[in-house]
LOLOLUM-897363 format. One record per atom (N, C-alpha, C): residue number from 1; atom name; x, y, z. Coordinates in steps of 0.001 Angstrom, whole numbers, always signed. Example, Ala and Ser with C-alpha at 12.3 -4.5 7.8 and 13.67 -1.06 7.14 Angstrom:
BEGIN
[1 'N' [+13190 -5690 +7800]],
[1 'CA' [+12300 -4500 +7800]],
[1 'C' [+13200 -3300 +7800]],
[2 'N' [+12850 -2250 +7080]],
[2 'CA' [+13670 -1060 +7140]],
[2 'C' [+12900 +30 +7870]],
This chain:
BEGIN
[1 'N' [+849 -1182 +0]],
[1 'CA' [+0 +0 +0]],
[1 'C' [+895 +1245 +0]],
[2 'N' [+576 +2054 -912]],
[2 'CA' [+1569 +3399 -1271]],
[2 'C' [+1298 +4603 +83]],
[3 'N' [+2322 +4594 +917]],
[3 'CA' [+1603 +6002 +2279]],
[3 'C' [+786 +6887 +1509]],
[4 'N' [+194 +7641 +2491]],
[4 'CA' [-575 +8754 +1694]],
[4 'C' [+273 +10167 +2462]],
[5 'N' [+98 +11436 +2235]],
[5 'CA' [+163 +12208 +2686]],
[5 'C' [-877 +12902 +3258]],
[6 'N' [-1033 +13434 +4603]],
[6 'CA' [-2195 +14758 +5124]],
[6 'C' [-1362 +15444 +5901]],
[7 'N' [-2575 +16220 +5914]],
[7 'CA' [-1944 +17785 +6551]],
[7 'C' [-2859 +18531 +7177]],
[8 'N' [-2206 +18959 +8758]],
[8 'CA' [-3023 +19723 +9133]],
[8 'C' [-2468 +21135 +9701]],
[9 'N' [-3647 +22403 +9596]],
[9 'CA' [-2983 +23418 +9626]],
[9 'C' [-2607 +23673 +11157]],
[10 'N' [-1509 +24356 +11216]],
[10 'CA' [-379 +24835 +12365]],
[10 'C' [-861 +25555 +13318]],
[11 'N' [-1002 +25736 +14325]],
[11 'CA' [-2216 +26897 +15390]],
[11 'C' [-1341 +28206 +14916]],
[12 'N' [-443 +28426 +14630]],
[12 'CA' [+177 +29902 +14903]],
[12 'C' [-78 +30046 +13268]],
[13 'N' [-1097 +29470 +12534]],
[13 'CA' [-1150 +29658 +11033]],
[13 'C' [-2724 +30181 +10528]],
[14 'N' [-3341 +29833 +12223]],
[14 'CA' [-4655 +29147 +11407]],
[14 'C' [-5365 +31040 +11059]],
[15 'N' [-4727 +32173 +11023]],
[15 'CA' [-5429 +32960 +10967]],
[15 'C' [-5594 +33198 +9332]],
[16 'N' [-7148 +33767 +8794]],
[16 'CA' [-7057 +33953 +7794]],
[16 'C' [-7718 +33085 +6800]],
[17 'N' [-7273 +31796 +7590]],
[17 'CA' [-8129 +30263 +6608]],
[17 'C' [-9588 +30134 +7678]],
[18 'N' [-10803 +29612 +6837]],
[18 'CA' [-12233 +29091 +7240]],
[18 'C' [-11983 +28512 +8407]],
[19 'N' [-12662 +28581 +9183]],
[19 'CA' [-13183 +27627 +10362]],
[19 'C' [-12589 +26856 +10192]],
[20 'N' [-13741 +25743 +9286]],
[20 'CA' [-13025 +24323 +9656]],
[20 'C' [-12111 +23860 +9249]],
[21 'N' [-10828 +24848 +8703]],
[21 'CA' [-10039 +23738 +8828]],
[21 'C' [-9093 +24009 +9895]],
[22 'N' [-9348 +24386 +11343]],
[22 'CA' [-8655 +24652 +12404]],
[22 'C' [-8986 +23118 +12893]],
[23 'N' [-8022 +22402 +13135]],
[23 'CA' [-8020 +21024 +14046]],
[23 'C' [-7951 +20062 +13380]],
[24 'N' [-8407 +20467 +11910]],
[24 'CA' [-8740 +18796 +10775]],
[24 'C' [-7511 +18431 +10254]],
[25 'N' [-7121 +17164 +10022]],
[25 'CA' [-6985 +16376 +8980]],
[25 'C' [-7446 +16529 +7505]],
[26 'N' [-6500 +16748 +6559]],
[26 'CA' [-6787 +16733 +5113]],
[26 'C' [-5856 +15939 +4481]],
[27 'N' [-6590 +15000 +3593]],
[27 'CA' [-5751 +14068 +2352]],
[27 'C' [-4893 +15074 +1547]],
[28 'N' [-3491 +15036 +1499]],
[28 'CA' [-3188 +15738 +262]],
[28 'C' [-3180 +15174 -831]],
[29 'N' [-3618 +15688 -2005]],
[29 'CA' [-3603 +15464 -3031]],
[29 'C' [-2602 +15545 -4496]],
[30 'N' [-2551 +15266 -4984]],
[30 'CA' [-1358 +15706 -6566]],
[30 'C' [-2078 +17215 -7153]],
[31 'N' [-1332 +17552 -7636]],
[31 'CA' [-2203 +19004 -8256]],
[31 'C' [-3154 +18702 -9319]],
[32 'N' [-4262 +19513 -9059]],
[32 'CA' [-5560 +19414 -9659]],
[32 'C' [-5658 +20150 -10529]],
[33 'N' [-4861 +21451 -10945]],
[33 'CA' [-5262 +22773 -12295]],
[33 'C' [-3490 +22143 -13185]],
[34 'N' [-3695 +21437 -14375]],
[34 'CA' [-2576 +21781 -15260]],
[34 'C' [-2084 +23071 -15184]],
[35 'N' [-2832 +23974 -15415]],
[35 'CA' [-2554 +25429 -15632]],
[35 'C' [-1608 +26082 -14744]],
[36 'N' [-1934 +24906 -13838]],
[36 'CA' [-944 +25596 -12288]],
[36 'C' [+446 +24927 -12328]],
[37 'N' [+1716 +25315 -12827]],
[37 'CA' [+3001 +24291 -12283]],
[37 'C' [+3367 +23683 -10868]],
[38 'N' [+4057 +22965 -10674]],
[38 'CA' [+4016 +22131 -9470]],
[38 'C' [+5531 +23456 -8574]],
[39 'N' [+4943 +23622 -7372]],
[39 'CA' [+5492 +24754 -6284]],
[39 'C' [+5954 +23936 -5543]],
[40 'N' [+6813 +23186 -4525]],
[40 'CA' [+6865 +22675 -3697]],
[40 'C' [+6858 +23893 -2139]],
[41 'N' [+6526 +24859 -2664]],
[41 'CA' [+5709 +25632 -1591]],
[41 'C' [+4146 +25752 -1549]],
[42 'N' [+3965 +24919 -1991]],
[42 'CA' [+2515 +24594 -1802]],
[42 'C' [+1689 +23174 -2261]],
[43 'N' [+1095 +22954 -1497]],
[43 'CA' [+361 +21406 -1621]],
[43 'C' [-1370 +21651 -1622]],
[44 'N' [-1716 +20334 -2338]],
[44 'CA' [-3247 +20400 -2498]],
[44 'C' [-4461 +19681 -1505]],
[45 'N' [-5033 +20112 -1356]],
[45 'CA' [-5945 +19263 +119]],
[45 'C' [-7325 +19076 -773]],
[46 'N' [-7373 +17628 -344]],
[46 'CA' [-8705 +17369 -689]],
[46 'C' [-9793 +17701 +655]],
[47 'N' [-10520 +18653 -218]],
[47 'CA' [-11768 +19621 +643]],
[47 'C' [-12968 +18887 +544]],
[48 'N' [-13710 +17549 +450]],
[48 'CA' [-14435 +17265 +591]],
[48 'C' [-14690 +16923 -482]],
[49 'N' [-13895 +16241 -1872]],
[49 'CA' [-13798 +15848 -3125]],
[49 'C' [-13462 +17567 -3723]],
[50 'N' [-13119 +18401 -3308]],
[50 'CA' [-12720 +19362 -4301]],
[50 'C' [-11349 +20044 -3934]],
[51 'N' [-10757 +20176 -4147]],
[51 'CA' [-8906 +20213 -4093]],
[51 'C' [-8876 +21759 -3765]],
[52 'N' [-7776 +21784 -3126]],
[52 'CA' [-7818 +23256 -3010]],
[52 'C' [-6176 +23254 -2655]],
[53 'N' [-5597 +24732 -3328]],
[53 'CA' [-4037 +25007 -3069]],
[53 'C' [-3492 +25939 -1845]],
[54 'N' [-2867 +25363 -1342]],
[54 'CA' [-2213 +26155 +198]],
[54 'C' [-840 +26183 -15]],
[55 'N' [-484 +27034 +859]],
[55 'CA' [+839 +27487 +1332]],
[55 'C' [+1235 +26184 +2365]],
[56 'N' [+2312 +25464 +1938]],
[56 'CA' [+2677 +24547 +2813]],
[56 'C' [+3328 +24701 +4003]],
[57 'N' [+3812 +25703 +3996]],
[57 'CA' [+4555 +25744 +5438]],
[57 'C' [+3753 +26197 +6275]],
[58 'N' [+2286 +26453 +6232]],
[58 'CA' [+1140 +26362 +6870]],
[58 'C' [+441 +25518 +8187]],
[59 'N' [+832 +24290 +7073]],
[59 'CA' [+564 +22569 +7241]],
[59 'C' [+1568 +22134 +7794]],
[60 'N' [+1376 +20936 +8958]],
[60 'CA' [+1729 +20132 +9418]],
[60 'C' [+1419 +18729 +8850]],
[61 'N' [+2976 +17767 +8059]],
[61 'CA' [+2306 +17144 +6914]],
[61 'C' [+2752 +15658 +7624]],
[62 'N' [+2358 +14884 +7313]],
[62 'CA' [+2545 +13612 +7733]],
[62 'C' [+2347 +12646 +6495]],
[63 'N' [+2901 +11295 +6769]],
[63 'CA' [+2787 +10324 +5974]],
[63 'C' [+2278 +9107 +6643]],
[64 'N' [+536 +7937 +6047]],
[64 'CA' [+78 +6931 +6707]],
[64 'C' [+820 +5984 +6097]],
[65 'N' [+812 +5313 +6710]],
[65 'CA' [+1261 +3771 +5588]],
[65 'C' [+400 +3021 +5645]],
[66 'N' [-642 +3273 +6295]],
[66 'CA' [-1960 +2225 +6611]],
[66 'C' [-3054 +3520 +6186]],
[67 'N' [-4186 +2796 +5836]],
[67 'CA' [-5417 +3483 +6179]],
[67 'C' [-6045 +3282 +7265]],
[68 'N' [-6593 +4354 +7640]],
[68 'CA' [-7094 +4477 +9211]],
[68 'C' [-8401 +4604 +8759]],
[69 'N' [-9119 +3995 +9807]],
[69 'CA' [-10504 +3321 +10196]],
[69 'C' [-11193 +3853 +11198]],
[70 'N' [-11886 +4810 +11493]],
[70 'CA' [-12770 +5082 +13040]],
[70 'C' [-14063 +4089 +13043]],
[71 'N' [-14081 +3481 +13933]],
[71 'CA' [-15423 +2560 +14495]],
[71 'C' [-16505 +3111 +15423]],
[72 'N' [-17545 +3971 +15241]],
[72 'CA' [-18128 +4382 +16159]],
[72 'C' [-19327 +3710 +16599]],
[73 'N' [-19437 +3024 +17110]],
[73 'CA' [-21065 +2231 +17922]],
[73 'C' [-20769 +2194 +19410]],
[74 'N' [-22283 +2206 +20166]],
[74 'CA' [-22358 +2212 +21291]],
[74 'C' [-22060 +662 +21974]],
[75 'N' [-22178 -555 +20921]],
[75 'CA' [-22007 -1583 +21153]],
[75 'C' [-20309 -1747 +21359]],
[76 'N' [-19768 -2479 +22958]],
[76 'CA' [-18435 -2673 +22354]],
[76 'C' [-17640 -3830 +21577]],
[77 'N' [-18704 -4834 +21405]],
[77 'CA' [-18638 -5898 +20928]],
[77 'C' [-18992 -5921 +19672]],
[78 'N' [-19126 -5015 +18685]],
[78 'CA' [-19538 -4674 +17423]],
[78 'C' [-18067 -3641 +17248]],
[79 'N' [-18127 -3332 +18314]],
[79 'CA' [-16617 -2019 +17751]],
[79 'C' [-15422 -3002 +17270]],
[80 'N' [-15468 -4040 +18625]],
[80 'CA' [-14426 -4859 +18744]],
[80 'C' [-13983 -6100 +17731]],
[81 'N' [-15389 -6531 +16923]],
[81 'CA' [-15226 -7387 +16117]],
[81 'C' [-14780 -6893 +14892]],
[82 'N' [-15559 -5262 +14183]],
[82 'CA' [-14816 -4779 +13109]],
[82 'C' [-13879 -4080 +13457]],
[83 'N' [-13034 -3800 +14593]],
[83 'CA' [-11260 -4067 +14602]],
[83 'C' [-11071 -5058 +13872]],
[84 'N' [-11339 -6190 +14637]],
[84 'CA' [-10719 -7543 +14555]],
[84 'C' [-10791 -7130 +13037]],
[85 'N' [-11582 -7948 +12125]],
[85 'CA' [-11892 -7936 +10792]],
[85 'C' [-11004 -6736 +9866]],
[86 'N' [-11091 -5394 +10366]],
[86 'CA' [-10339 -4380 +9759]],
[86 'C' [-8850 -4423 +9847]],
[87 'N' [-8322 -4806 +10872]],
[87 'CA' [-7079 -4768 +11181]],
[87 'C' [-6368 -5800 +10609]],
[88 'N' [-7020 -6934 +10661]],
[88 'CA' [-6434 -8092 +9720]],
[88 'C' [-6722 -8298 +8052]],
[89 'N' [-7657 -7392 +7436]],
[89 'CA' [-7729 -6862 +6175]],
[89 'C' [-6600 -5755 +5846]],
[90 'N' [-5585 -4998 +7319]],
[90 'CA' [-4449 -4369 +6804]],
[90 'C' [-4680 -2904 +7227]],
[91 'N' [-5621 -2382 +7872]],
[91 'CA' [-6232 -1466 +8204]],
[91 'C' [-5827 -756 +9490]],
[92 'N' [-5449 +561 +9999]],
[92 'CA' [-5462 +922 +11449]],
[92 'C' [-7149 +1166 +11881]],
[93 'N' [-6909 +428 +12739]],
[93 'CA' [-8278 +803 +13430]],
[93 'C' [-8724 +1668 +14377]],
[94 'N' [-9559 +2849 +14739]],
[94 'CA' [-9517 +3612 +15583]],
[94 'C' [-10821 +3197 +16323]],
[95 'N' [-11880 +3608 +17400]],
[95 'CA' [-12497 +3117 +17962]],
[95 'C' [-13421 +4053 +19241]],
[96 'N' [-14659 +4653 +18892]],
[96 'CA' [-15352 +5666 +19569]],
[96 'C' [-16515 +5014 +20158]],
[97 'N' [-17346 +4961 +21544]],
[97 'CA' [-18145 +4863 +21687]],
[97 'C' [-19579 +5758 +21554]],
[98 'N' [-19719 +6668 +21047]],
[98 'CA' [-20226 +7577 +21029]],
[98 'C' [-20110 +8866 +19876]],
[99 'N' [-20764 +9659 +19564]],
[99 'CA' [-20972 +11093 +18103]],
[99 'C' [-19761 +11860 +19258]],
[100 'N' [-19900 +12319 +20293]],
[100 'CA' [-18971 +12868 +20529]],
[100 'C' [-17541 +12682 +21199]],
[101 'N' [-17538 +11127 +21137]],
[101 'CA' [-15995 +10949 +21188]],
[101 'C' [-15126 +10797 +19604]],
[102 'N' [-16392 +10325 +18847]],
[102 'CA' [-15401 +10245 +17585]],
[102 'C' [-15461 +11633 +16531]],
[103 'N' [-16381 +12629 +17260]],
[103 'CA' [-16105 +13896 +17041]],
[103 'C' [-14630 +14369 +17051]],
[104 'N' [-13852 +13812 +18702]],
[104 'CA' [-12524 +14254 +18690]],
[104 'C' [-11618 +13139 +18157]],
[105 'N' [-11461 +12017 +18407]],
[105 'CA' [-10866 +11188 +17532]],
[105 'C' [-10697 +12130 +16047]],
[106 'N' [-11940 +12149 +15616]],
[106 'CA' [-12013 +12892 +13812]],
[106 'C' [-10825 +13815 +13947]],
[107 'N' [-11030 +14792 +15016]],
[107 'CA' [-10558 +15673 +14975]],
[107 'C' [-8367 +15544 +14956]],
[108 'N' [-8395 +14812 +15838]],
[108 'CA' [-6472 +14290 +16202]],
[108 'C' [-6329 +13547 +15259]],
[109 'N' [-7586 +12349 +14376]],
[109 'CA' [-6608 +11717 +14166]],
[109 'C' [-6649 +11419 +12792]],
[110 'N' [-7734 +12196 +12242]],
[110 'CA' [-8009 +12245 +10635]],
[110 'C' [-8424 +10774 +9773]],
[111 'N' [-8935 +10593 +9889]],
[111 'CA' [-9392 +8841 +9402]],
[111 'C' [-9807 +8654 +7898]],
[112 'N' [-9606 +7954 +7180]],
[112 'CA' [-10321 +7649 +5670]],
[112 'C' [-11126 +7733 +5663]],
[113 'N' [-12153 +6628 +6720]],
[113 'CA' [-12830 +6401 +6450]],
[113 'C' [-13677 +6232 +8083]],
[114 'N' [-15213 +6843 +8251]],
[114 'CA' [-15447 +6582 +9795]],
[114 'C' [-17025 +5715 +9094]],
[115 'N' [-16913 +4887 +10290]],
[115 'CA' [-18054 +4029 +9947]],
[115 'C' [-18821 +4285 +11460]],
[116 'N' [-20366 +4287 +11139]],
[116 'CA' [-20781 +4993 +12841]],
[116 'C' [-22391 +4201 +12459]],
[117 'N' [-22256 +4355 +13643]],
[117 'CA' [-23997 +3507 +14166]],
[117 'C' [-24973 +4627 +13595]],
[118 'N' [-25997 +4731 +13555]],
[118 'CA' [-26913 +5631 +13632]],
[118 'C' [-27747 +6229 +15168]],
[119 'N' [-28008 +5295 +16009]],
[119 'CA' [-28281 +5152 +17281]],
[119 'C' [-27377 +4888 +18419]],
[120 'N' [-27149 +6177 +18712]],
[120 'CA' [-25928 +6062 +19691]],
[120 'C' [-26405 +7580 +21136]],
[121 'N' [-25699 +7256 +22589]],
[121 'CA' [-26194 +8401 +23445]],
[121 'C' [-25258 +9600 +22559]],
[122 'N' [-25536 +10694 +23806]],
[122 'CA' [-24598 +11961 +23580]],
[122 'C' [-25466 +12308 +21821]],
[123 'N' [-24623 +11978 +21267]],
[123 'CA' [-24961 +12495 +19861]],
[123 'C' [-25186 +11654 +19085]],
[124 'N' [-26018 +11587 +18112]],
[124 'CA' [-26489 +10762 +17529]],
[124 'C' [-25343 +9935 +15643]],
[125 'N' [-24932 +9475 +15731]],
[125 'CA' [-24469 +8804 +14066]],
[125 'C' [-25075 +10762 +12715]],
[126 'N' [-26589 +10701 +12924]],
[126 'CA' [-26670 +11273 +12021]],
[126 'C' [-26463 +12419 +12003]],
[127 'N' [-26076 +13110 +13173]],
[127 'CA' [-25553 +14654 +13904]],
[127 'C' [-24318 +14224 +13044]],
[128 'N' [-23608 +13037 +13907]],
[128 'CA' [-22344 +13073 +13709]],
[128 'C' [-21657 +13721 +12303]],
[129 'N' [-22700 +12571 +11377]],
[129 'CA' [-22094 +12767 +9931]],
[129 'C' [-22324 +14541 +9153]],
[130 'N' [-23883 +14653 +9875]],
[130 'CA' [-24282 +15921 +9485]],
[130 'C' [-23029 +16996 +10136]],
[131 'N' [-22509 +16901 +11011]],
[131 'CA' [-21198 +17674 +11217]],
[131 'C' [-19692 +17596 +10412]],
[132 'N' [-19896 +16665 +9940]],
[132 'CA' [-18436 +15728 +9070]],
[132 'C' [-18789 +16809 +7937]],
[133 'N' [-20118 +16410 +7394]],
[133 'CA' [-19937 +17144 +5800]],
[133 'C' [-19982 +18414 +6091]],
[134 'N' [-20460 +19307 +7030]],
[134 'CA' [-20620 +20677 +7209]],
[134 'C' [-18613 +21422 +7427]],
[135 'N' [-17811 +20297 +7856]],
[135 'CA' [-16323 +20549 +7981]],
[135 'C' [-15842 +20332 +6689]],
[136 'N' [-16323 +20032 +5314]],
[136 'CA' [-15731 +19711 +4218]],
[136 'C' [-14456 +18838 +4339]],
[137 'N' [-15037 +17807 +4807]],
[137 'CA' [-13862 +16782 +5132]],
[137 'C' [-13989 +15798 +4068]],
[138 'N' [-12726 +15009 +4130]],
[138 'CA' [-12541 +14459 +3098]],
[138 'C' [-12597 +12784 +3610]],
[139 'N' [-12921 +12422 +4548]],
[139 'CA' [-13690 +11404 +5466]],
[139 'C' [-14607 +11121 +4677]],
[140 'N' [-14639 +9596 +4552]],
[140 'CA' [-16202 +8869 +3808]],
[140 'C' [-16578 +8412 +4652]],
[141 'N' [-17612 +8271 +4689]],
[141 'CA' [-18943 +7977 +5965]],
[141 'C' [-19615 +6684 +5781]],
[142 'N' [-19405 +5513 +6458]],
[142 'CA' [-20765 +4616 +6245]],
[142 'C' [-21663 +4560 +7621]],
[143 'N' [-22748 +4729 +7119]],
[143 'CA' [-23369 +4411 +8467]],
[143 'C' [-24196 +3170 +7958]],
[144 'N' [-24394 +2426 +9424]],
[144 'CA' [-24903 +1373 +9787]],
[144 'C' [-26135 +1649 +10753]],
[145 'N' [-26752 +1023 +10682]],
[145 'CA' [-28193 +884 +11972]],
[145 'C' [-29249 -831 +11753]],
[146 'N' [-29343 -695 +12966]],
[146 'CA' [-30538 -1964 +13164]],
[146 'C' [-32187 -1293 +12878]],
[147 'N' [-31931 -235 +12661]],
[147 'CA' [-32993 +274 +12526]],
[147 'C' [-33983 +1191 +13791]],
[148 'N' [-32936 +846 +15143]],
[148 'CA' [-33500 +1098 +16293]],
[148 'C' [-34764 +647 +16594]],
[149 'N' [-35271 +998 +17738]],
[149 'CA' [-36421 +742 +18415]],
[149 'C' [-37668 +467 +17469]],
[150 'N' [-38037 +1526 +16875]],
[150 'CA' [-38498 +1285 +15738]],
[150 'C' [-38488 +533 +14308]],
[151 'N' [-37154 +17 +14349]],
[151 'CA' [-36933 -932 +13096]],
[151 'C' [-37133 +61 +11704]],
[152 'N' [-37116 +1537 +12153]],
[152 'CA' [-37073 +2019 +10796]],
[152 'C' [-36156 +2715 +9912]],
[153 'N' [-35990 +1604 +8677]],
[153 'CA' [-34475 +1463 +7761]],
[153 'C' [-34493 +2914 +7143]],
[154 'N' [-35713 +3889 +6949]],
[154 'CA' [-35448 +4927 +6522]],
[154 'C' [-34784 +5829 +6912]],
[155 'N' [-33715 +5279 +7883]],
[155 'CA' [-32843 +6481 +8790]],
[155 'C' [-31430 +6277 +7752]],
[156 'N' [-31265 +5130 +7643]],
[156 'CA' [-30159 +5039 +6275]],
[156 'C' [-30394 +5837 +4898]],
[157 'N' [-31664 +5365 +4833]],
[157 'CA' [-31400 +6684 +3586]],
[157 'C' [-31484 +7899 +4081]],
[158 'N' [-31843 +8688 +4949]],
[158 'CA' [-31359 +9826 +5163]],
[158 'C' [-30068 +10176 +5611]],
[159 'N' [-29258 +8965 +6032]],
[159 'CA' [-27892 +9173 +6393]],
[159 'C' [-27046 +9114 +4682]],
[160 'N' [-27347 +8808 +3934]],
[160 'CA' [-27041 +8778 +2293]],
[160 'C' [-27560 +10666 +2739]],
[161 'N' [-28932 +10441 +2304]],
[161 'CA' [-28896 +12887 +1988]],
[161 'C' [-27946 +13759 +2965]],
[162 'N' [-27622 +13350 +4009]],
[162 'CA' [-26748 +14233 +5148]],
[162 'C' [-25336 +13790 +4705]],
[163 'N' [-24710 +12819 +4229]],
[163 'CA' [-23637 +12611 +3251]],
[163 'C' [-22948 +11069 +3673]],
[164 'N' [-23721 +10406 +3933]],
[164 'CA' [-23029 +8925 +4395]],
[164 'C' [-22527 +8361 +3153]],
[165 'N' [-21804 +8111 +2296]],
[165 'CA' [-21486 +7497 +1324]],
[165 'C' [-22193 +5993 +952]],
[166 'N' [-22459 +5011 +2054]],
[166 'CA' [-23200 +4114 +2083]],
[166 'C' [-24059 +3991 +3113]],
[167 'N' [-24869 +3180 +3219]],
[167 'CA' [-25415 +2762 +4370]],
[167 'C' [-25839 +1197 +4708]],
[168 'N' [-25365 +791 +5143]],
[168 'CA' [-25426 -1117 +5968]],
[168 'C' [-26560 -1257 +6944]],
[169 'N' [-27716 -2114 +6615]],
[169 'CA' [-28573 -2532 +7663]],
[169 'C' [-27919 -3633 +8252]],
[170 'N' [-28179 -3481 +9808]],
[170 'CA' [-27402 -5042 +10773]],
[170 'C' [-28636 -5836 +10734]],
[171 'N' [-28266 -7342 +10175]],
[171 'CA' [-27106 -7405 +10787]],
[171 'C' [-26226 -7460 +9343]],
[172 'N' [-24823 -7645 +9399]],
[172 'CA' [-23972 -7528 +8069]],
[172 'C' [-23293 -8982 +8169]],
[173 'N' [-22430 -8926 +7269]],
[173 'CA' [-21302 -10137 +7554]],
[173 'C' [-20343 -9183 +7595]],
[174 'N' [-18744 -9748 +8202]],
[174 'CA' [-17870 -8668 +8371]],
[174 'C' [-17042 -8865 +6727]],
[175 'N' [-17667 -10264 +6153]],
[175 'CA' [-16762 -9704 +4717]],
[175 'C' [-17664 -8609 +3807]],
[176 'N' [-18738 -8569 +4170]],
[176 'CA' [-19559 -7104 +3524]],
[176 'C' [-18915 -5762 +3889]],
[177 'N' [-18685 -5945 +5472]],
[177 'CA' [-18382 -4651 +5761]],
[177 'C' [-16605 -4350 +4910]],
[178 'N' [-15758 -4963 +5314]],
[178 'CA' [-14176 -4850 +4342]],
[178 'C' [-14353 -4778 +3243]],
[179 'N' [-15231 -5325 +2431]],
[179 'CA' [-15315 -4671 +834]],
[179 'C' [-16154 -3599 +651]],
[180 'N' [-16980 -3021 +1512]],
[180 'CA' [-17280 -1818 +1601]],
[180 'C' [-16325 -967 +2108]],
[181 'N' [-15705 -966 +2586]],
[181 'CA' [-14372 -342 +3002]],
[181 'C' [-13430 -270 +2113]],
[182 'N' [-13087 -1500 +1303]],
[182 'CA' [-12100 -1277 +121]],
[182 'C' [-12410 -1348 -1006]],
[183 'N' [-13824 -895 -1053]],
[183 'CA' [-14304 -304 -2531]],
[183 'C' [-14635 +1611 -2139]],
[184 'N' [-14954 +1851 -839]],
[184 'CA' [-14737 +3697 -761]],
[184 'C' [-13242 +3572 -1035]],
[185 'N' [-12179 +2794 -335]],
[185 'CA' [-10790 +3910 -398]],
[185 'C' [-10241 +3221 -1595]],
[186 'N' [-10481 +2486 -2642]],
[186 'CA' [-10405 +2528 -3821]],
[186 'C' [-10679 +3162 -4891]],
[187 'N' [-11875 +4438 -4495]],
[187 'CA' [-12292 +5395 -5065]],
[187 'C' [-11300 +6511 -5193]],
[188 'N' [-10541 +6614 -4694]],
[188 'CA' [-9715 +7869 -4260]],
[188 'C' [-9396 +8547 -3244]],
């Protein structure tokens, strides 16, 4: 697996740039405008599928050699099994019980890809995600649900309109869930 590069902006930098990107994680990208020659004073961030050019010495840049994974369900025996499964498909796995612990996780530790319950305390899966896309992050989203109390699957498709990339009714198999996983970060 080829590392990737991200980058996040510097506190003594962040004046001047949007909100959100104070605290985030961004994929860098290869340059996106021909028109533009390649600067090595500046790098491209993927903004939520749309690229954008910065001043690099801005950024704080790092290199993964793994793709990173956030697991968010209230279950810990559902968190714990897609570790298991993710980590041995080659994956770092990260691991939230709750919308607002993997709020900050999101935040330190920048993930590919966060996969989250829909029904969870504190904050809910669909807050969660509805906050992800409002940060123009470059995080793909699956959410999952049993449907809750109600058994009603129409909370997945609204987690698709708030920006879930997929959505999984439980129960799954865990080889559903890894090829859903390595068909988003095969996308780009």
């Amino acid at each position: 697996m080829t590392p990737q590069r991200w980058a996040r902006l510097l506190p003594k930098d962040d004046r001047g740039y949007p909100a959100h990107y104070i605290g985030q994680w961004f994929r860098v990208v290869t340059g996106q405008d021909p028109a533009v020659p390649p600067d090595p004073d500046y790098i491209w961030l993927d903004l939520g599928g749309k690229a954008e050019r910065v001043p690099s010495q801005h950024f704080e840049i790092v290199e993964r050699a793994k793709r990173r994974i956030l697991v968010v369900d209230d279950d810990p025996g559902i968190r714990r099994t897609l570790e298991i499964a993710l980590s041995t498909a080659g994956y770092e796995v990260l691991q939230a019980q709750d919308g607002e612990e993997a709020t900050r996780i999101w935040h330190e530790q920048g993930p590919d890809v966060l996969i989250t319950d829909i029904h969870m305390p504190k904050k809910s899966g669909l807050l969660l995600i509805e906050e992800l896309q409002a940060s123009s992050t470059s995080t793909r989203v699956i959410a999952m649900t049993d449907g809750g109390p109600a058994k009603d699957f129409k909370l997945l498709g609204l987690a698709g309109l708030l920006g879930a990339v997929r959505a999984i009714a439980k129960p799954f198999t865990l080889d559903e869930m890894v090829k859903t996983v390595d068909q988003e970060l095969s996308r780009g």
